[in-house]
C-alpha positions as CSV (number, residue, x, y, z in Angstrom):
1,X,109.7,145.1,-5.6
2,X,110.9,141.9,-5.8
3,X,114.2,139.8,-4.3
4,X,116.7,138.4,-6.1
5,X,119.1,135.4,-5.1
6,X,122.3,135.8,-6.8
7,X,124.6,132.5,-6.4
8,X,127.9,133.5,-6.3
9,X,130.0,130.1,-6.4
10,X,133.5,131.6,-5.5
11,X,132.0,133.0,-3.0
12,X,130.3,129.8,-1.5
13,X,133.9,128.0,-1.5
14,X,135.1,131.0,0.1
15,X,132.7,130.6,2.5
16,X,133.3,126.4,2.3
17,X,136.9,127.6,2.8
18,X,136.7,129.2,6.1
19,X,134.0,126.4,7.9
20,X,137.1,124.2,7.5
21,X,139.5,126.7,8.8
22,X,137.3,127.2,11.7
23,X,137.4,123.7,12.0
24,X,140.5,122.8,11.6
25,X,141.3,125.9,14.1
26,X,138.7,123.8,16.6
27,X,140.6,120.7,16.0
28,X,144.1,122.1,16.7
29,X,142.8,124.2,19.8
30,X,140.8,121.2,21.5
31,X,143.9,118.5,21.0
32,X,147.1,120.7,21.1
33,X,145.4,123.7,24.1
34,X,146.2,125.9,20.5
35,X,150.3,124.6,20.2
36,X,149.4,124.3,16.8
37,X,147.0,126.8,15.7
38,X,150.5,128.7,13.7
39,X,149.3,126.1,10.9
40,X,145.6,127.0,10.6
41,X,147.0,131.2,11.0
42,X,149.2,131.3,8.3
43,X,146.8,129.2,5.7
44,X,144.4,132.2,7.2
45,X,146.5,135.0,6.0
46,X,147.4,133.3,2.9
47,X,143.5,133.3,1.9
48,X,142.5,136.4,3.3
49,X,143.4,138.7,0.3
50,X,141.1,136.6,-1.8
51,X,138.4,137.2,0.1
52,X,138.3,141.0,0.3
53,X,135.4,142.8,-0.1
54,X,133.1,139.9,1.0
55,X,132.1,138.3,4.4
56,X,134.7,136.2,4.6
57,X,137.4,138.6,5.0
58,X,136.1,139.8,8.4
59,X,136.2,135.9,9.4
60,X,139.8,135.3,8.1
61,X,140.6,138.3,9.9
62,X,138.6,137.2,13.2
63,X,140.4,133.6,12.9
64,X,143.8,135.7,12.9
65,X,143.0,138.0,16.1
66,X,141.3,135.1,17.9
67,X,145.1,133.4,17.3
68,X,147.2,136.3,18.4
69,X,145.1,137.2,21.1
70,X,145.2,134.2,22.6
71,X,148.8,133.9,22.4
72,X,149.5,136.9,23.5
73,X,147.2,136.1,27.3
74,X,148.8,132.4,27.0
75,X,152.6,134.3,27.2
76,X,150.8,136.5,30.3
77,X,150.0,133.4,32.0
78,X,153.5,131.6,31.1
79,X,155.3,134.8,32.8
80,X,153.1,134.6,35.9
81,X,153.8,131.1,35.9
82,X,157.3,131.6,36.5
83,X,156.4,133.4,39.7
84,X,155.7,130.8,42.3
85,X,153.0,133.6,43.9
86,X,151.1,134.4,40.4
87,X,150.7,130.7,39.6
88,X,146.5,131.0,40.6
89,X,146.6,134.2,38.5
90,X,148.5,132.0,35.7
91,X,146.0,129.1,36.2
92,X,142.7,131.8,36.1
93,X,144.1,133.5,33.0
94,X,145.1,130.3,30.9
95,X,141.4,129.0,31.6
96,X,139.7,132.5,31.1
97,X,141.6,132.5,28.2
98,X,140.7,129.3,26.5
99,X,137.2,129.5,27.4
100,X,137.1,132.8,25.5
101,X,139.1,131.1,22.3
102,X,136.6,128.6,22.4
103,X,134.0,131.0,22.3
104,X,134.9,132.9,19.5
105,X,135.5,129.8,17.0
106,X,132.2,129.0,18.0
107,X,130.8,132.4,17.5
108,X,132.5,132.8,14.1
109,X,131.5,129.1,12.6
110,X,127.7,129.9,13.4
111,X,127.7,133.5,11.7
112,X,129.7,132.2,9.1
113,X,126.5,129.7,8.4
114,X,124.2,132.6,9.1
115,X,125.7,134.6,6.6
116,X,126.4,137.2,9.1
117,X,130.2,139.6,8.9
118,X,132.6,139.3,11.9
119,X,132.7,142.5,13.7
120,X,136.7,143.3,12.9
């Protein structure tokens, strides 16, 4: 029985296509604490209908829930800001927080490169 390597070159700029929304996810997450990730989000959902049926999908898809997510515990925080006694809680949940969105770009772009689906 032998194994066959079948180059699929839409699917390698699919694939070329998401390291650079991972990327460019990083980039907007590291300089802006994620005030601009709406950008990289909406190109995600743009692409992701392309992609189904492949790998690629589950990470456009990851990218997107990594995004709301976050938001989401970011607008937790915000409202326990407001209290003057849930500030610590604010300040433990924004860094939690970030520390987990770092996590999963990270987690994403390397199983992206090892050819690996996102659990979605």
């Amino acid at each position: 029985m032998s194994q066959q390597l079948v180059l699929d070159s839409s699917l390698e700029e699919a694939k070329q296509f998401a390291r650079i929304m991972y990327v460019v996810h990083a980039i907007t997450f590291f300089f802006s604490f994620g005030m601009l990730s709406f950008i990289p989000v909406i190109i995600n959902y743009v692409k992701r209908p392309y992609t189904e049926g492949t790998l690629v999908y589950s990470h456009h898809t990851w990218m997107i829930r990594s995004f709301w997510f976050y938001i989401l515990w970011l607008v937790v925080a915000a409202v326990l800001w407001v209290t003057i006694i849930g500030i610590p809680l604010a300040w433990l949940i924004g860094i939690v927080a970030w520390v987990w969105k770092a996590y999963r770009l990270i987690k994403g772009f390397v199983d992206l490169n090892n050819n690996r689906p996102m659990p979605v």
